[in-house]
N, C-alpha and C positions, 0 to 999 in steps of 0.2 A: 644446346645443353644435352648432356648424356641425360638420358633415362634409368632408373634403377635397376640394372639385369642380372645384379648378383646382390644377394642380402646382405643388411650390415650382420658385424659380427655381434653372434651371440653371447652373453655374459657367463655363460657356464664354464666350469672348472678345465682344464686341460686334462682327457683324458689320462689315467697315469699305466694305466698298461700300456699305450700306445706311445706315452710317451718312454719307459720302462724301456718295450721293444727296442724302440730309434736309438737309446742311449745304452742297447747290449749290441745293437748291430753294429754301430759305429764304434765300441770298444774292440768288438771282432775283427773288425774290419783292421783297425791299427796293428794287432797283433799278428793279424797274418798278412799284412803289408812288411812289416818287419821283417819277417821268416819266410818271403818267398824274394826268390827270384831265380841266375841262371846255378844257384847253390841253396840249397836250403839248409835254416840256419834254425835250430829248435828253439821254442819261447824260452828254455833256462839258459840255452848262449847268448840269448840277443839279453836277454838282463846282464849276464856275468858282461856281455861285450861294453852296455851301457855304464854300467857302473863302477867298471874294471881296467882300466888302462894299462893292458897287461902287455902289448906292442901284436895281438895275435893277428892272423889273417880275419880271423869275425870279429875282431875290437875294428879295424879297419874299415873290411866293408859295410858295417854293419852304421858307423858314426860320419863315415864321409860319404857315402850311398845311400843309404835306407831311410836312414831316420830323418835329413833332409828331405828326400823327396815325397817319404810320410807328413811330413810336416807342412809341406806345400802341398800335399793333396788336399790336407785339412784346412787349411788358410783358404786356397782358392776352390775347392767345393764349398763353403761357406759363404766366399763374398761372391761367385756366380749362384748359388741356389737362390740367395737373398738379395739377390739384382731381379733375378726373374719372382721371385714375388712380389717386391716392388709394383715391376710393371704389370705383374697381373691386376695388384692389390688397386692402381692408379687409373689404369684403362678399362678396371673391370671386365675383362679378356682372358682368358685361359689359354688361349695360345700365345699371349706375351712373352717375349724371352729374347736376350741381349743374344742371343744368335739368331734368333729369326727375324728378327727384328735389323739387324745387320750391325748394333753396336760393335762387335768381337771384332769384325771384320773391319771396322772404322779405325777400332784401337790397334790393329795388327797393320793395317796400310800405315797408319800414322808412326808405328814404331821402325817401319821396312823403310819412310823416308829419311828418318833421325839417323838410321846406319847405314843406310846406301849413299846418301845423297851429303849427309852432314858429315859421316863418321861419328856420329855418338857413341860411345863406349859405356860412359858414365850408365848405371841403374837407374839413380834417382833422376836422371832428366829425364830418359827413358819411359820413367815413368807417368810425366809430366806431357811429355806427347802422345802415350796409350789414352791419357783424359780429355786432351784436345779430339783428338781424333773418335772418341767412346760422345761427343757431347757434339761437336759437327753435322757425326750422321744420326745421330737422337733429333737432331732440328730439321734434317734434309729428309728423314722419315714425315715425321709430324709434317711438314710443308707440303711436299706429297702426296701427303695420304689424306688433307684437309680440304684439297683443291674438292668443288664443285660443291652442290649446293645442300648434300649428306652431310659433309663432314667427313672426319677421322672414324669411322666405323670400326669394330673390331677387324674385320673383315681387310677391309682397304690398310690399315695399318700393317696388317701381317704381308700383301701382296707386295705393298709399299717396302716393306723392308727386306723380305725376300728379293724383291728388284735390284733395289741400293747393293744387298749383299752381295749380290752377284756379280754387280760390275766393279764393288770395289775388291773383290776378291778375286775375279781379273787382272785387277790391274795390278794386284801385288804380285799374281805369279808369272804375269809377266815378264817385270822388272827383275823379280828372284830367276827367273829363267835365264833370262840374258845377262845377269852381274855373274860370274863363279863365284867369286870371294863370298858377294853378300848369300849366294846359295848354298854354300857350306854353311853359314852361318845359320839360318834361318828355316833348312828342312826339314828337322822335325819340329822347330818351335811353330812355324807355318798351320801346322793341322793341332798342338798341344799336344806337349810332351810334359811327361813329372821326372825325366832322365836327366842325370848331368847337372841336377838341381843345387847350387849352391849356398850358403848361412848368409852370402850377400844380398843375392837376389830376396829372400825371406827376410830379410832385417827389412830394408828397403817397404816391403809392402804391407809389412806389420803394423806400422802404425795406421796408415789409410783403411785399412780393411775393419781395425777394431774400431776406430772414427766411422764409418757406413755404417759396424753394426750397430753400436750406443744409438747413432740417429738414426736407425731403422726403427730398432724396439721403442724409442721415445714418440716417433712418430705413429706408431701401429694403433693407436686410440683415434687418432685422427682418421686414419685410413679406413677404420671402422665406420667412421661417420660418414666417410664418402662413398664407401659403398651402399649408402639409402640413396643416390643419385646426388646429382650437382643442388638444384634447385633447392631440395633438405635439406642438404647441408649446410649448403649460403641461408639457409633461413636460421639453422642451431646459429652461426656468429663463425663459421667455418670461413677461410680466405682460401677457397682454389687457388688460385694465381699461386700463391703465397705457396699450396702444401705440392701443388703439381713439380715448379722448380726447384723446392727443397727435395721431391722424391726421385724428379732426375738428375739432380747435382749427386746424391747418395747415391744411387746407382753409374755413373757416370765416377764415383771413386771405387765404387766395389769393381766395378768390369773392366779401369781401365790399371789398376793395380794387379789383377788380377790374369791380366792377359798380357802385361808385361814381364808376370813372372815364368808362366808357364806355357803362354801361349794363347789362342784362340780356343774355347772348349764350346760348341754347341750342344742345344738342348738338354744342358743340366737345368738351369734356369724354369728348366718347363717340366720336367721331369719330378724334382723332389719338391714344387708347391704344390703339386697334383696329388703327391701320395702323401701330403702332409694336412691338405684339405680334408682327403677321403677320411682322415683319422679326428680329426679335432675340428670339421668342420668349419665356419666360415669368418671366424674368430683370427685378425691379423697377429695378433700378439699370438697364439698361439700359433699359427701355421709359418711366421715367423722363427720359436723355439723350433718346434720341429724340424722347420729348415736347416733351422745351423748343424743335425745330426743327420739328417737325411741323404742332402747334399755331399759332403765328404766322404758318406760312406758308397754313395754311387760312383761319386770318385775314384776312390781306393781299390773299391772291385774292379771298377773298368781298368785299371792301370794294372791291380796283379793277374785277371784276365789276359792280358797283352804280355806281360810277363810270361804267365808259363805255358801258353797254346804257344810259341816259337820257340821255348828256352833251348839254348841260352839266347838268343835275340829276343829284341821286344819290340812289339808291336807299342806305337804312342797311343797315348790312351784317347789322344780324340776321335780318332777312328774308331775305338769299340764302342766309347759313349754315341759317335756319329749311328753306328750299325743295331744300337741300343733304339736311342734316341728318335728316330726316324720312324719307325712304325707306331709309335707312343702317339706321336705328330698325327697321324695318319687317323689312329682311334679316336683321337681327342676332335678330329676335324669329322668325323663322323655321328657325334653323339648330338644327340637334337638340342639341350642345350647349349651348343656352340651355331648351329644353327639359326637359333632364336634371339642371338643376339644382337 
């Protein structure tokens, strides 16, 4: 049995400047996702473009470039920010997260075999092997990381899934190395990309993602109660068994809908539950809200970041979350409360 090492959530209101902030950053952030890239395009052309179907070159780029890949930033910053709260929320682990952990990496080998090896073309199957492969290396983690007489420690888990990631992220670029076709296909989707994003791929993962969020926020009262440890909770009338597979199955739809659309994106997941904590403290339903504005907005930047340090080329945005993300890891694994866990 885990021990209690992170408090349950407290009953206080959700801060409203903090949350205020999250939901002007995240309006910012759409706005000037729209209006960058290798043209910039001012906030009153991207309206006359949206709501204007006048045949111009900004009605164009603006409807079949921008606003899709805006749309998928916000989709999939939402269902990776709220995967990795999840698993923070579940393992009581601050370094939890569907990349460190090696999920992304599961769902991205599993989608490299459906088109290499199958030829899938189809989205929505697609999508159906991102979730086998998101829920494989979720169990081949846990298995792992459970072996000897500790247990699943925070610790061992993160090694455990660092390990896994790495050799299955091996093996996919291996395979992408030696196929050309499947290499064209899959080089920037490989590291996550929001380029080239189509109204298919986003229909396709729309429903999954707002099905993870409904049962994220429904579950976040429970989650609460397990962060008092295991033992407490099984004594409230709580069923572990019961809230741990419903909170990997929910994660396991957000990460693997969401890495079939855009790709593999690391360390968002760990990123905006940290600075959603730091704001509304330790309260699931709320670092939850938070997340859904957090997340997309780290997003967003990371992707028009990559946009305009090369315009007109872009850099894919999981490299600058990677370049982001990576020393966040580094601090987080430094702070004594991660230690002590």
């Amino acid at each position: 049995m885990h021990t209690a090492t992170w408090q349950g959530g407290a009953p206080g209101r959700l801060p409203r400047q903090g949350l205020a902030a999250a939901v002007a950053a995240f309006l910012l952030a759409i706005v000037v996702s729209l209006a960058s890239g290798s043209q910039t395009i001012s906030p009153d052309q991207v309206l006359a473009a949206i709501f204007n179907n006048d045949g111009s070159a900004a009605h164009s780029t603006v409807m079949t470039l921008r606003v899709p890949r805006t749309i998928a930033g916000i989709l999939a910053g939402m269902a990776l920010g709220l995967a990795g709260a999840l698993m923070q929320a579940l393992t009581r682990n601050p370094l939890a997260d569907t990349g460190v952990l090696g999920i992304n990496a599961g769902a991205a080998l599993a989608m490299v075999i459906a088109i290499g090896f199958m030829a899938v073309t189809s989205q929505f199957v697609l999508v159906w092997f991102a979730f086998a492969g998101a829920g494989l290396t979720t169990l081949a983690v846990y298995t792992v990381a459970s072996t000897g007489r500790i247990g699943a420690t925070p610790l061992r888990l993160v090694l455990a899934g660092v390990a896994i990631s790495s050799i299955l992220r091996g093996l996919t670029a291996t395979y992408v190395l030696t196929e050309p076709e499947t290499f064209d296909r899959m080089l920037s989707w490989d590291v996550g990309t929001l380029a080239l994003i189509g109204y298919e791929k986003i229909l396709v993962a729309l429903p999954f993602i707002a099905l993870g969020t409904v049962v994220a926020m429904i579950m976040a009262p429970t989650l609460n109660v397990m962060g008092l440890g295991d033992d407490t909770a099984q004594s409230l009338g709580t069923s572990i068994g019961r809230v741990r597979t419903l909170t990997i199955g929910t994660v396991m739809l957000l990460t693997g809908s969401a890495t079939a659309m855009i790709g593999p994106i690391g360390f968002l997941g760990l990123m905006a539950p940290q600075l959603a904590r730091a704001i509304c403290g330790a309260n699931q339903r709320h670092i939850f809200i938070l997340t859904l504005f957090i997340a997309p907005t780290i997003l967003l930047a990371a992707d028009i970041v990559g946009r305009l340090v090369t315009r007109p080329a872009d850099i894919d945005v999981g490299i600058v979350a990677a370049a982001v993300g990576a020393p966040i890891l580094i601090w987080i694994v430094r702070k004594r409360k991660v230690s002590a866990l």
